[in-house]
Kinemage of the C-alpha trace (Angstrom):
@kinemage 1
@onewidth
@group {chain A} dominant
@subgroup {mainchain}
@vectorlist {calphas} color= white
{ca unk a 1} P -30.601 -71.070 44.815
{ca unk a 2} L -27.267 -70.300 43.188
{ca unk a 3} L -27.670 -71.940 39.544
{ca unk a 4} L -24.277 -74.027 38.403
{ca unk a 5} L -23.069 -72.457 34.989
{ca unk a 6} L -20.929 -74.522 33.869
{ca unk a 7} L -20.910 -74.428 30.473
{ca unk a 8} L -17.533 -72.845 28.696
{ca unk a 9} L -17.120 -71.809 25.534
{ca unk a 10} L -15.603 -74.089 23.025
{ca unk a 11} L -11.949 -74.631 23.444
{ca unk a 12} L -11.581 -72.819 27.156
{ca unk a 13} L -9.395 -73.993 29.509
{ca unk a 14} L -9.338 -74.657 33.395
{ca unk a 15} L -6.320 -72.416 33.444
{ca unk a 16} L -8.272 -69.386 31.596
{ca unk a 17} L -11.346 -70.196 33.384
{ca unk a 18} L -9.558 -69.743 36.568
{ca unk a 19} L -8.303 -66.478 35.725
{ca unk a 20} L -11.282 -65.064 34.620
{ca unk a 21} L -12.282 -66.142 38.097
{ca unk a 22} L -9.641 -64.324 39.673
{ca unk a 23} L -9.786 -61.241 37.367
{ca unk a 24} L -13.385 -61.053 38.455
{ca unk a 25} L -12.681 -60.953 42.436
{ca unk a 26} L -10.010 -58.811 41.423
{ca unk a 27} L -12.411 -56.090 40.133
{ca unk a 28} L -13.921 -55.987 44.210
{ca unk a 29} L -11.245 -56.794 45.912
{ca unk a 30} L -9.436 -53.497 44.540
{ca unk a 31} L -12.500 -51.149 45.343
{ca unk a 32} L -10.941 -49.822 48.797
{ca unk a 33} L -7.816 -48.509 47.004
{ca unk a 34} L -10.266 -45.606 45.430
{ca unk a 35} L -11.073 -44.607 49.090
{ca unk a 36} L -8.141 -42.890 49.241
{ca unk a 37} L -7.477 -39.652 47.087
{ca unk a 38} L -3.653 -39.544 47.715
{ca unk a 39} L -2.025 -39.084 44.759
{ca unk a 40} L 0.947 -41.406 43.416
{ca unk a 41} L 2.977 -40.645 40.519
{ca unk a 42} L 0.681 -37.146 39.912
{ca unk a 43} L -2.816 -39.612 39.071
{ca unk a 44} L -4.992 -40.234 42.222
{ca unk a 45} L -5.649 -43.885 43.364
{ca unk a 46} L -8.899 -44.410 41.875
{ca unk a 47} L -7.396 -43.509 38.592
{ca unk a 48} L -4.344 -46.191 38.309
{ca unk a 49} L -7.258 -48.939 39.537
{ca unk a 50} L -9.860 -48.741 36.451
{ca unk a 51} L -6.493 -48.556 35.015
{ca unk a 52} L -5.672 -51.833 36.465
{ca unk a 53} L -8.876 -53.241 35.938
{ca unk a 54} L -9.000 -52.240 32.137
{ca unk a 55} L -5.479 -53.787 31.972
{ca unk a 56} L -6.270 -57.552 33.516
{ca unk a 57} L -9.989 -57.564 31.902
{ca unk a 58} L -9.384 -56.606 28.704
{ca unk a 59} L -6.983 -59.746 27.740
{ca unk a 60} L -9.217 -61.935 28.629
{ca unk a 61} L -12.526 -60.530 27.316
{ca unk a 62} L -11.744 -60.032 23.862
{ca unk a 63} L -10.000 -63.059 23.473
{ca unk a 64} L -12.598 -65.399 24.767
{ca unk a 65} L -15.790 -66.068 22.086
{ca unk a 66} L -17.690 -63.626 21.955
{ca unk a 67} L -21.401 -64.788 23.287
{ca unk a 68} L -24.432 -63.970 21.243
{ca unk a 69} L -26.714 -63.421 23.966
{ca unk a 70} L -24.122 -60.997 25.765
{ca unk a 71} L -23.476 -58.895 22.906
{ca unk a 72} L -27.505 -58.293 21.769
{ca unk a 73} L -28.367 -57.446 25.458
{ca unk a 74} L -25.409 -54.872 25.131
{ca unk a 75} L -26.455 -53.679 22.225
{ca unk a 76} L -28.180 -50.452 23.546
{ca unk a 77} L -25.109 -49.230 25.624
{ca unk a 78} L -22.863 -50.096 22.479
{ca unk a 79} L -24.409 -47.935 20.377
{ca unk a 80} L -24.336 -44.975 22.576
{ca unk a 81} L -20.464 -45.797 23.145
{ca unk a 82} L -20.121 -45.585 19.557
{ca unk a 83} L -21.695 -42.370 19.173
{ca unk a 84} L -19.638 -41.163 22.132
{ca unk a 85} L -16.941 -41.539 20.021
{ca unk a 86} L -17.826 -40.407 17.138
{ca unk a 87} L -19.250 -37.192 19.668
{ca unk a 88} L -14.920 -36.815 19.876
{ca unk a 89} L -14.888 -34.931 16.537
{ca unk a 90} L -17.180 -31.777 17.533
{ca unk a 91} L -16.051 -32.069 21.280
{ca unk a 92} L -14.589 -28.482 22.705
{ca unk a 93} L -13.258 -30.812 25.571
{ca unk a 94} L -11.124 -33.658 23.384
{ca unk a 95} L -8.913 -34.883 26.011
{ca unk a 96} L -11.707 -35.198 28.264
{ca unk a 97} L -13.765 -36.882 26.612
{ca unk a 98} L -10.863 -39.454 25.165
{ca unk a 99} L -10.477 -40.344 28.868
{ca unk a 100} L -14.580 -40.873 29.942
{ca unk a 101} L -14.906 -42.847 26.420
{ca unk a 102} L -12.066 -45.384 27.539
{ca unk a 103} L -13.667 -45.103 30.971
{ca unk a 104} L -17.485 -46.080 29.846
{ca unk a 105} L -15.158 -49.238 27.787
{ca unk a 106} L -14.624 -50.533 31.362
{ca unk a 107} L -18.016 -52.129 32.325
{ca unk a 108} L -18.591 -53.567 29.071
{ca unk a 109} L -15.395 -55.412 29.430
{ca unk a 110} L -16.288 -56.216 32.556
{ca unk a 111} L -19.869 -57.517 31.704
{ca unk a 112} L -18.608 -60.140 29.264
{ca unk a 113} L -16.116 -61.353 31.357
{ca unk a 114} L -18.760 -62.405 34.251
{ca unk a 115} L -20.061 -64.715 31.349
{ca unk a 116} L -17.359 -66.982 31.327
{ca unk a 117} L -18.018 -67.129 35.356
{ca unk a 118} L -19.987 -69.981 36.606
{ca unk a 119} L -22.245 -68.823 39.126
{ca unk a 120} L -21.559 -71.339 41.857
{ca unk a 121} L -20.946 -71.014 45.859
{ca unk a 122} L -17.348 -70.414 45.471
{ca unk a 123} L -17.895 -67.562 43.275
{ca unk a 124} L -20.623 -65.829 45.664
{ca unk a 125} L -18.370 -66.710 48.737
{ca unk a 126} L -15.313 -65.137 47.513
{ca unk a 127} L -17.220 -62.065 45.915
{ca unk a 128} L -19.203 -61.712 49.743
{ca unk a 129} L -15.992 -62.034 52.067
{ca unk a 130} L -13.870 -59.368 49.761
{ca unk a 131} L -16.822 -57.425 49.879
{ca unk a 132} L -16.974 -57.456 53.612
{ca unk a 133} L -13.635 -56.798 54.311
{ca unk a 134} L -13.986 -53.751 51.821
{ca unk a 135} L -16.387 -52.479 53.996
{ca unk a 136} L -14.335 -52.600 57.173
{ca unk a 137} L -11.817 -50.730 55.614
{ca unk a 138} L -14.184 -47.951 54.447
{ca unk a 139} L -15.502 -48.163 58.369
{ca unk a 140} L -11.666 -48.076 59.557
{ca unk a 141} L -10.735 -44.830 56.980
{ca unk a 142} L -13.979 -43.314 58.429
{ca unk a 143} L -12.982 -43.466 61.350
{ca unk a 144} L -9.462 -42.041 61.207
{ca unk a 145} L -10.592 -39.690 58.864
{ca unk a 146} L -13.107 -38.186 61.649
{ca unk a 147} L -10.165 -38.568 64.573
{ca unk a 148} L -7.344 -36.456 65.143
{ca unk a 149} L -5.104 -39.316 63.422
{ca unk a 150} L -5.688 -38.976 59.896
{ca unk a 151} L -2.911 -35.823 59.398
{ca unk a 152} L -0.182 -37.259 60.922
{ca unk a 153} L -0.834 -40.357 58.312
{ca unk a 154} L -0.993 -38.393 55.678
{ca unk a 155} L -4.407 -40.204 54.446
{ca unk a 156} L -6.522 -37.879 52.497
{ca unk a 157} L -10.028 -39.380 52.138
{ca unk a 158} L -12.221 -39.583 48.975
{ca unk a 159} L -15.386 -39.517 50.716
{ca unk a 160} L -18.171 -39.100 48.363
{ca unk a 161} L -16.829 -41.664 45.794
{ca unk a 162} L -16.721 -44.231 49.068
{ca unk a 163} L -19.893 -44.053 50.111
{ca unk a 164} L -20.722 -45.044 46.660
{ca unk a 165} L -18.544 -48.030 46.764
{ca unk a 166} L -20.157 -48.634 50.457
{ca unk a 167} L -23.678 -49.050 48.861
{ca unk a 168} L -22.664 -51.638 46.762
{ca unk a 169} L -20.494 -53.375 49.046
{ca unk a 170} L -23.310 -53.634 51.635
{ca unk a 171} L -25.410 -55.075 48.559
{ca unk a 172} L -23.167 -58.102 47.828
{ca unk a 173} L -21.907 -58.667 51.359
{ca unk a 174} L -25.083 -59.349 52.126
{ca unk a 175} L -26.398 -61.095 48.899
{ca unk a 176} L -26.506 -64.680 50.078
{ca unk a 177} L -27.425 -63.448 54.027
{ca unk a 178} L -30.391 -65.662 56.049
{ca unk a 179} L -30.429 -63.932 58.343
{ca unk a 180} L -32.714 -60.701 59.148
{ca unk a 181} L -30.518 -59.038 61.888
{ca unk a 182} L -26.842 -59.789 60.110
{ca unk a 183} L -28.540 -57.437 57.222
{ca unk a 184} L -29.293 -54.940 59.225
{ca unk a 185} L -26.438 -54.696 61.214
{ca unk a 186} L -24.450 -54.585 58.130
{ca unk a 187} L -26.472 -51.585 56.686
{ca unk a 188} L -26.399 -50.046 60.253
{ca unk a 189} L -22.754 -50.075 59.380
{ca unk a 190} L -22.678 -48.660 56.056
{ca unk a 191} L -24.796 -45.943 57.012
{ca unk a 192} L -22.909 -44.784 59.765
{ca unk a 193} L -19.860 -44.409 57.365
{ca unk a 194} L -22.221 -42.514 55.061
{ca unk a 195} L -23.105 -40.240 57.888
{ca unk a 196} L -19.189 -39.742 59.061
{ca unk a 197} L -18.441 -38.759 55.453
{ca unk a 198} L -21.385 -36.472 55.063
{ca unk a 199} L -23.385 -38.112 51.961
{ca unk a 200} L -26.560 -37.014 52.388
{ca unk a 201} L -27.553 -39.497 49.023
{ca unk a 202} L -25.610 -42.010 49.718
{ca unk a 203} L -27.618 -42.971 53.209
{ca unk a 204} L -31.279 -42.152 51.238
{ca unk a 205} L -29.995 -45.132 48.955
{ca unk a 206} L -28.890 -47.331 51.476
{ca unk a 207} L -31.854 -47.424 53.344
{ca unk a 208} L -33.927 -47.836 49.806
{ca unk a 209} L -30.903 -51.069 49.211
{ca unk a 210} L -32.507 -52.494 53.070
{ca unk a 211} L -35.590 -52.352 52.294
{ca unk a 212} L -35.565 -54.222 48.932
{ca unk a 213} L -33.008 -57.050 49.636
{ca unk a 214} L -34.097 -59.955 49.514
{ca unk a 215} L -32.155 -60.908 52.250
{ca unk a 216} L -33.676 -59.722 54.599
{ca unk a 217} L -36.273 -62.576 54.627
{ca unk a 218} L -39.855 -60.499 55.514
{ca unk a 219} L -42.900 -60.233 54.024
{ca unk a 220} L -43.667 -56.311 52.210
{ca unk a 221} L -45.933 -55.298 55.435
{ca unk a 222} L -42.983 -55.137 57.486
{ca unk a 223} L -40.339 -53.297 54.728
{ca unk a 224} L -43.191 -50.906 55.071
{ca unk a 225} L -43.372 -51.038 58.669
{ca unk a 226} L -39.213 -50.534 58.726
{ca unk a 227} L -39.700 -47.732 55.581
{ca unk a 228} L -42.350 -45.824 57.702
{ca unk a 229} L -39.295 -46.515 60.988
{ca unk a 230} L -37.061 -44.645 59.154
{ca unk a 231} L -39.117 -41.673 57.860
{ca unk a 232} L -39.813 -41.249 62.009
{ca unk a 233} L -35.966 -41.359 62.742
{ca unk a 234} L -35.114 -38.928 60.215
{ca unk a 235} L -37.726 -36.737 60.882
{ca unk a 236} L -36.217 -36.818 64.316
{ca unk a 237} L -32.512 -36.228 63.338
{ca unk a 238} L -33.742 -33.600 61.029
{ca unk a 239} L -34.460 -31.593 64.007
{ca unk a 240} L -31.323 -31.342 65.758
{ca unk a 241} L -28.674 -28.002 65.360
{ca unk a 242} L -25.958 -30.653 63.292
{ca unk a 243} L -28.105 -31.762 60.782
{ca unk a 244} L -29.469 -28.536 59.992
{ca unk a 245} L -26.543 -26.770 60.177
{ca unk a 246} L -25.158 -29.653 57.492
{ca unk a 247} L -28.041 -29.389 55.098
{ca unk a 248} L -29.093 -25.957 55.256
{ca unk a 249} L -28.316 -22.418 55.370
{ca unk a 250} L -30.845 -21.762 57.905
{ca unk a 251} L -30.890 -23.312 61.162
{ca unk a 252} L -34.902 -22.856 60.897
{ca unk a 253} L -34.961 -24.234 58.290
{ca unk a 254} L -37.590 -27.777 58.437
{ca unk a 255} L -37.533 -30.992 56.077
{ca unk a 256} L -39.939 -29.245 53.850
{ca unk a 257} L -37.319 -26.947 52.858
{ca unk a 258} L -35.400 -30.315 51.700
{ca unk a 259} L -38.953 -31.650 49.610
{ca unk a 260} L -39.555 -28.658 48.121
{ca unk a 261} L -36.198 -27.471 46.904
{ca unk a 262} L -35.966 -24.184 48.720
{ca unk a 263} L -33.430 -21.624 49.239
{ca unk a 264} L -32.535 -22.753 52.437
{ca unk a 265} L -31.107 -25.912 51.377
{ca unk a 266} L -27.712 -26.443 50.836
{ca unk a 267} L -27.013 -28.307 47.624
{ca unk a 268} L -23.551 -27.254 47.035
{ca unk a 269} L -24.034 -25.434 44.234
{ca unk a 270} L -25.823 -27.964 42.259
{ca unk a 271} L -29.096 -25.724 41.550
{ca unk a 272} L -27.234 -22.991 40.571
{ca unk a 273} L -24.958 -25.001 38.192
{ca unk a 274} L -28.015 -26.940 37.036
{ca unk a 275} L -30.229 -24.388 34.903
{ca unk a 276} L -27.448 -23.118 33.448
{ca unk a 277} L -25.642 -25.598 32.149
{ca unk a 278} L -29.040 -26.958 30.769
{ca unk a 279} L -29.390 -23.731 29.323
{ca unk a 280} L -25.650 -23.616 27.692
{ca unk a 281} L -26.334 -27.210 26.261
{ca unk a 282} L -30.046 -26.644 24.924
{ca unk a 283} L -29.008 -25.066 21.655
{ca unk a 284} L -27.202 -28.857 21.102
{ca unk a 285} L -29.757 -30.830 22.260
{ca unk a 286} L -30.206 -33.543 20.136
{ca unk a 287} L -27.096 -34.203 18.867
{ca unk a 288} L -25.206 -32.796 22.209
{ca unk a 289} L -21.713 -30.907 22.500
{ca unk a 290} L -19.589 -34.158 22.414
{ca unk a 291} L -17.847 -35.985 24.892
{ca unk a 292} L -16.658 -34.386 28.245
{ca unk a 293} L -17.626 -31.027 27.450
{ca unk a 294} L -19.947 -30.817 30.436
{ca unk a 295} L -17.038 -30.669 32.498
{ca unk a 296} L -15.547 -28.080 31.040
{ca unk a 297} L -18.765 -26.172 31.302
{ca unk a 298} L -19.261 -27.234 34.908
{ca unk a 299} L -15.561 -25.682 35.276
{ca unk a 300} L -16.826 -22.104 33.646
{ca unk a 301} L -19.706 -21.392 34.904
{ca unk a 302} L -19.417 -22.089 38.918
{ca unk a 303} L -15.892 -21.588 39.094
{ca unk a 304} L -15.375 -24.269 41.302
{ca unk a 305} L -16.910 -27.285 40.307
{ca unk a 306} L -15.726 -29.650 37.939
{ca unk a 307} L -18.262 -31.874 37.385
{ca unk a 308} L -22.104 -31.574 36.630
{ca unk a 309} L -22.765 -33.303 39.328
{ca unk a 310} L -26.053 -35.151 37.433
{ca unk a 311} L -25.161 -38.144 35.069
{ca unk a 312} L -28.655 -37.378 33.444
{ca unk a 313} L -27.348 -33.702 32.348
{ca unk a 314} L -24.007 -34.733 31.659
{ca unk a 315} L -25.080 -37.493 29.285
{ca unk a 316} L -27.879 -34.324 27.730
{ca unk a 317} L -25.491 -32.313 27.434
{ca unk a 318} L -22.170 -34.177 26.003
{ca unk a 319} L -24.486 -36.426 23.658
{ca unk a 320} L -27.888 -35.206 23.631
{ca unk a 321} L -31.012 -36.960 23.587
{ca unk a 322} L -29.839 -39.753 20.821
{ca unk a 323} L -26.839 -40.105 23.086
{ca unk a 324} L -29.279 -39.995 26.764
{ca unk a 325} L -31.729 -42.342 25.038
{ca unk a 326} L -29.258 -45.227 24.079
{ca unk a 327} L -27.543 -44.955 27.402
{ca unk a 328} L -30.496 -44.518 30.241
{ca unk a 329} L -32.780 -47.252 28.261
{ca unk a 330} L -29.893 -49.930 28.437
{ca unk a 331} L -29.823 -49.193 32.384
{ca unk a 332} L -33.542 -49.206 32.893
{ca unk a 333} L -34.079 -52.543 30.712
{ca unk a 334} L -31.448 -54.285 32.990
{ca unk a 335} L -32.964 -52.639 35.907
{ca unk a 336} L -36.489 -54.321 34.612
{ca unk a 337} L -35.161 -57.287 33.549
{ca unk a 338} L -33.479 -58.195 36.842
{ca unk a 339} L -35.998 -57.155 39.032
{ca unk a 340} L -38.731 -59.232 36.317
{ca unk a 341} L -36.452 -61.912 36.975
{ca unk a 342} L -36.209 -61.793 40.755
{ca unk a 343} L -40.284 -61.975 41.091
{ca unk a 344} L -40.397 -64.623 38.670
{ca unk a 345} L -38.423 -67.587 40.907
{ca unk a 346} L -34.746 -68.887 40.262
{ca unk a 347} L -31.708 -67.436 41.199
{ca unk a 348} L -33.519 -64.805 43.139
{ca unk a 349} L -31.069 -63.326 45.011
{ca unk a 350} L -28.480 -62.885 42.586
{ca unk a 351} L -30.845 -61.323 40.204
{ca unk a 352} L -32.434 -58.734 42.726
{ca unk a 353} L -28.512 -57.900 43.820
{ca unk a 354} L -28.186 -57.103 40.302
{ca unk a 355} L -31.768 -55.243 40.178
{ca unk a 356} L -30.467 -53.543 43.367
{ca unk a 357} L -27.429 -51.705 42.173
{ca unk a 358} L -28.868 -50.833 38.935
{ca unk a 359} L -31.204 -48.960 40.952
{ca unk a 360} L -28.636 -47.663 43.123
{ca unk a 361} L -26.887 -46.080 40.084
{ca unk a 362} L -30.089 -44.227 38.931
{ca unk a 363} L -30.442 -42.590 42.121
{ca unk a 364} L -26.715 -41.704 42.105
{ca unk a 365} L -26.870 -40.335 38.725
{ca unk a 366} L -29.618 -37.668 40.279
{ca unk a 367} L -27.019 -35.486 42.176
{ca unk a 368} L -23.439 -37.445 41.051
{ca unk a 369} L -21.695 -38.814 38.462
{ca unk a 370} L -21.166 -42.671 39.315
{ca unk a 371} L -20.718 -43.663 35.517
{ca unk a 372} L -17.158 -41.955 36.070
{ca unk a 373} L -16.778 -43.768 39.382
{ca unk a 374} L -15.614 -46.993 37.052
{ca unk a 375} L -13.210 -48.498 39.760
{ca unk a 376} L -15.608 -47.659 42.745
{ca unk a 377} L -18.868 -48.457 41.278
{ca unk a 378} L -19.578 -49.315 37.127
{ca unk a 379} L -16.875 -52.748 36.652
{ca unk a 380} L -17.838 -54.308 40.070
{ca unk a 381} L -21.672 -53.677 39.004
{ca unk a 382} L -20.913 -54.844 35.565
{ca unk a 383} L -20.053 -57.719 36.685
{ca unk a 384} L -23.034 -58.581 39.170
{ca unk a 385} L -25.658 -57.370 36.151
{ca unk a 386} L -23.180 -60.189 33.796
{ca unk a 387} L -23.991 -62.928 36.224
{ca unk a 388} L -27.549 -62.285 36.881
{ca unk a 389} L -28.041 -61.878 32.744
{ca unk a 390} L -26.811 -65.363 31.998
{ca unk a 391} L -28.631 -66.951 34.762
{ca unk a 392} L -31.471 -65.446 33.137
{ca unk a 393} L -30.888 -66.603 29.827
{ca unk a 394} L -29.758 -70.577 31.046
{ca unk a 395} L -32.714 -70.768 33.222
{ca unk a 396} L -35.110 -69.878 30.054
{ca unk a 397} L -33.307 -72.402 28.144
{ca unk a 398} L -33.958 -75.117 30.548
{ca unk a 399} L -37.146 -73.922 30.799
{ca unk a 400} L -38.502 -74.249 27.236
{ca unk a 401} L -36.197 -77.694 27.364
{ca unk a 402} L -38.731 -78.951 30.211
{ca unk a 403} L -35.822 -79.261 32.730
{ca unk a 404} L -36.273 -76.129 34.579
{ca unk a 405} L -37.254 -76.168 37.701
{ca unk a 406} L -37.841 -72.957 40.284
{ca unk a 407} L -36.116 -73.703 43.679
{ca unk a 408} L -38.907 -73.471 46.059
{ca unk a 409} L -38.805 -70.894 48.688
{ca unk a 410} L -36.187 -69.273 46.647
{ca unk a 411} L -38.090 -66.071 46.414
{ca unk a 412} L -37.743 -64.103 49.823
{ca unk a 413} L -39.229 -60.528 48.010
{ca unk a 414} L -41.799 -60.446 50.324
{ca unk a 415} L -42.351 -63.872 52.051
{ca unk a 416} L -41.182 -64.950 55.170
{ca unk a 417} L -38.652 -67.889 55.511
């Protein structure tokens, strides 16, 4: 059950409300736009749209009132924003780091907008259709991407960065689904543009974002049954020459190789880049080398790759464990508190979407760097962790008024319709 937040802040108007509204869909309804890594006026795509985003958000956010509730459960990942800054004046990397800092601005901009959003149908049905059609256009650029077509059009594809977006677009297309099979199919979908573009993460997740919807309206037995489905068919596609000849340097190489982190595995070049970039930002440890400076180091010390390619050593080693400590515990007490709040009745669905693609971005941040990915990943989930957080705090208010009361059969985690 979708609960009806309607209540503005004092002095708003149906005009502003309506373009926070539109601001909002905006945010998801630009996500395909970072597919593409053509370049226009020397910045790739993805980089004019968080620009776009951080231009129609930011109006609006810090002019509405400021709500109390918002700002203490962001208190966490302002803090470590304002050391990030203040990381700026030791930073080897300035210019760098300038641009992440304005970057990490984006999803707290675009968390306080979702509070002025009342979480009604329209809302959900507008966020679910953009979201759908976002994901045909990510199956459409897979697809000439993999044909003979894509040269003559001159499309160069961002893949890596789409089948990020693709994880959460499956997520919220399918956030308000009743049906078992229409969730499936969808993910079907998803992962088969995951597999086209080669992210070897990107389908783990997707399957991990199946089996926990709560659409999909089953009881935990048979996400088991479907988790231990999957293990089978991977095992079996494990075996074949593409696969192996995609993941690792051996073609006798097994799946073990892939559990145990051998050197048959092909990780494009993260282990090597790993220990020693660790071992370049240990000295620095707590206080960290400042902003952006694991890029640079990234740059150095494989020649090649320009990113750390781990949000958990890029946040170690640009602002050390203060810096990792404000940051990951912000993420993992939304995580909790969405997931707390999806077991506990109400809005279910809205707050395990929200659960969902916190989790997604802590798997990401294992071998990427999705905090980066602002227009393809951190504003659109920003804004889906907004929503579910001031559900959350209007149903507790009812609930201590005496006028709260759960939807029953609301909850799908783990019971059949």
């Amino acid at each position: 059950m979708a609960t009806d937040l309607t209540s503005y802040p004092a002095g708003d108007t149906a005009r502003s409300r309506r373009r926070v509204q539109i601001v909002s869909v905006f945010i998801f309804a630009v996500i395909p736009l970072t597919f593409v890594a053509n370049r226009v006026l020397g910045f790739q795509l993805s980089g004019w749209t968080w620009l776009l985003i951080l231009a129609a958000a930011a109006p609006l956010a810090l002019t509405e009132p400021l709500d109390r509730q918002a700002v203490r459960l962001l208190i966490p990942y302002l803090a470590f924003l304002l050391y990030a800054v203040v990381s700026l004046a030791w930073t080897p990397s300035l210019g760098k780091g300038s641009a992440s800092v304005v970057q990490l601005v984006v999803p707290v901009l675009a968390y306080l907008l979702a509070w002025g959003l009342p979480d009604n149908f329209e809302i959900r049905r507008r966020l679910r259709v953009v979201c759908l059609g976002g994901l045909g256009i990510a199956v459409l650029l897979a697809a000439v991407d993999s044909g003979a077509v894509h040269a003559p059009l001159g499309v160069a594809l961002s893949p890596r960065p789409m089948s990020i977006s693709v994880v959460l677009l499956f997520v919220v297309a399918t956030m308000d689904s009743r049906s078992w099979s229409y969730t499936t199919l969808l993910a079907l979908v998803a992962m088969a543009v995951t597999i086209v573009v080669g992210s070897r993460l990107a389908s783990a997740v997707l399957l991990v974002m199946l089996l926990t919807s709560p659409s999909l309206r089953i009881r935990w037995p048979a996400r088991l049954a479907m988790a231990a489905a999957c293990v089978l068919l991977i095992s079996a596609v494990s075996s074949t020459p593409a696969f192996r000849e995609r993941f690792f340097f051996d073609e006798n190489a097994t799946l073990r190789d892939a559990v145990t982190l051998s050197s048959q595995l092909n990780t494009a070049g993260r282990r090597e880049l790993w220990p020693e970039l660790i071992k370049a930002c240990s000295p620095h440890s707590m206080t960290g080398l400042g902003a952006g400076t694991a890029s640079k180091l990234s740059v150095e010390i494989s020649g090649v790759l320009d990113q750390p390619h781990s949000e958990y050593i890029r946040s170690y080693c640009d602002e050390g464990w203060w810096g990792t400590a404000l940051l990951w515990f912000f993420f993992a007490a939304a995580g909790v508190r969405s997931w707390a709040a999806a077991f506990a009745g109400g809005d279910v669905r809205l707050h395990a979407v929200a659960g969902q693609v916190v989790l997604a971005l802590l798997l990401f941040s294992i071998t990427d760097n999705p905090l980066l990915y602002t227009a393809h990943f951190m504003a659109p989930m920003a804004v889906l962790l907004g929503l579910s957080d001031r559900a959350l705090v209007v149903e507790r208010m009812w609930f201590w008024r005496g006028a709260y009361r759960p939807y029953v059969g609301a909850s799908t985690m783990g019971r059949s319709p």
